[in-house]
N, C-alpha and C positions, 0 to 999 in steps of 0.2 A: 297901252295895254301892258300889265306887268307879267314879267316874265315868270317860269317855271324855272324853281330854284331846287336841286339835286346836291342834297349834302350826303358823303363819303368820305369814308376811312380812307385816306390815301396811305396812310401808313401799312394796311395790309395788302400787300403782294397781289392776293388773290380780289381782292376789292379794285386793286388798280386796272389788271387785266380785264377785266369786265366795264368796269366805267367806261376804258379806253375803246372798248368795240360799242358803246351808246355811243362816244363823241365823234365818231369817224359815219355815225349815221346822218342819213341826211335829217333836217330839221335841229340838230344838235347846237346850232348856234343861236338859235332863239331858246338857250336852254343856259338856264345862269348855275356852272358847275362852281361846287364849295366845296372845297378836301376839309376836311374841318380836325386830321390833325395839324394842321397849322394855321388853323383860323382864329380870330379875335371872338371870344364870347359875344360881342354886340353884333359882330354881320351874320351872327346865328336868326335873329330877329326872339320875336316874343315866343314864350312856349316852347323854345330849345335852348337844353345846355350843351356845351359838349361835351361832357358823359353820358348825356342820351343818346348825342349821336356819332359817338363812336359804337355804339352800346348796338345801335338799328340804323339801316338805312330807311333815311326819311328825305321825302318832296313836299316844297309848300308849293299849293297848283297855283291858278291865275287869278284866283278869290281869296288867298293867304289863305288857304285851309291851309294844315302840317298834317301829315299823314304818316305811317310807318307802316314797313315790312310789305306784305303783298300786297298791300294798296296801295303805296308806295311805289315798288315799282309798276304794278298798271297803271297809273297816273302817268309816270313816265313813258312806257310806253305808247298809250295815247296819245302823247306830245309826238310820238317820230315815224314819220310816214308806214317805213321798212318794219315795225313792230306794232301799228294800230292793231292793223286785226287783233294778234294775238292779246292785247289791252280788252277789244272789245268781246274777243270769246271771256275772257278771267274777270269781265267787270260783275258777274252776276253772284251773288250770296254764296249760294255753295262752291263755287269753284272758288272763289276769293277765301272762304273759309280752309278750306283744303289745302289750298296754299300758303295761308297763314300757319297749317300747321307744320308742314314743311320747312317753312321758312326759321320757324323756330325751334326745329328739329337740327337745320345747319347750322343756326347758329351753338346749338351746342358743340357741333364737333368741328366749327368752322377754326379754331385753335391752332387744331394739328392739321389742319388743309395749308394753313397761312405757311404753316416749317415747311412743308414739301415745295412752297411755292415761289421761298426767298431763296 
C-alpha cells in the first residue's frame, strides 16, 4: 500500500511548528514527511514543482491524488487517529469551501506570521 506523502515548507518557522505536532501524532510514521525546501524536484513526483509547494501545502493520498490547501490538510488528517474526527467533520463541500477560504486568507499574511516566529 503506498504511503501518504505531506510536502512542507520547512524553511518556515511557523510551517515547521505545526508539522512537528502532526509527526509526534500517532499514525505519523505511515506518513512519508517531504520538507521540500530542500528536496530534489524529482521526489516532488508528477504535478508538483517546488514553487508550488512552497507556494501551498499539499498531500498526495494513497491513489496518488495531489491535493492542496484545506483538502490537503483533511486528507492528512484522516490519515491520524488523534485528528480523524476533525478530517471527517471538514470532509464535506461547505466546510471544505470555508476553509479553503481561510486558508488562503493566511496565506496572505502568513509572511509577517513567519518574522514573529524565527
Amino acid at each position: 500500500m503506498a504511503l501518504v506523502t505531506v510536502y512542507y515548507d520547512g524553511s518556515c518557522p511557523l510551517c515547521r511548528k505545526e508539522i512537528a505536532v502532526y509527526q509526534r501524532s500517532r499514525g505519523a510514521a505511515n506518513i512519508e514527511w517531504t520538507d521540500v525546501s530542500s528536496a530534489e524536484q524529482a521526489c516532488l513526483g508528477e504535478g508538483l514543482t517546488c514553487q508550488l509547494a512552497m507556494a501551498r501545502f499539499h498531500v498526495r493520498d494513497r491513489q496518488d491524488n495531489l491535493c492542496s490547501g484545506a483538502l490537503a490538510f483533511v486528507k492528512l488528517w484522516l490519515e491520524l487517529p488523534e485528528w480523524r474526527r476533525l478530517g471527517r467533520l471538514c470532509s464535506n463541500k461547505p466546510t471544505l469551501w470555508c476553509l479553503e477560504r481561510l486558508y488562503v486568507g493566511f496565506l496572505k499574511i502568513r509572511p509577517s506570521m513567519q518574522r514573529r516566529f524565527r
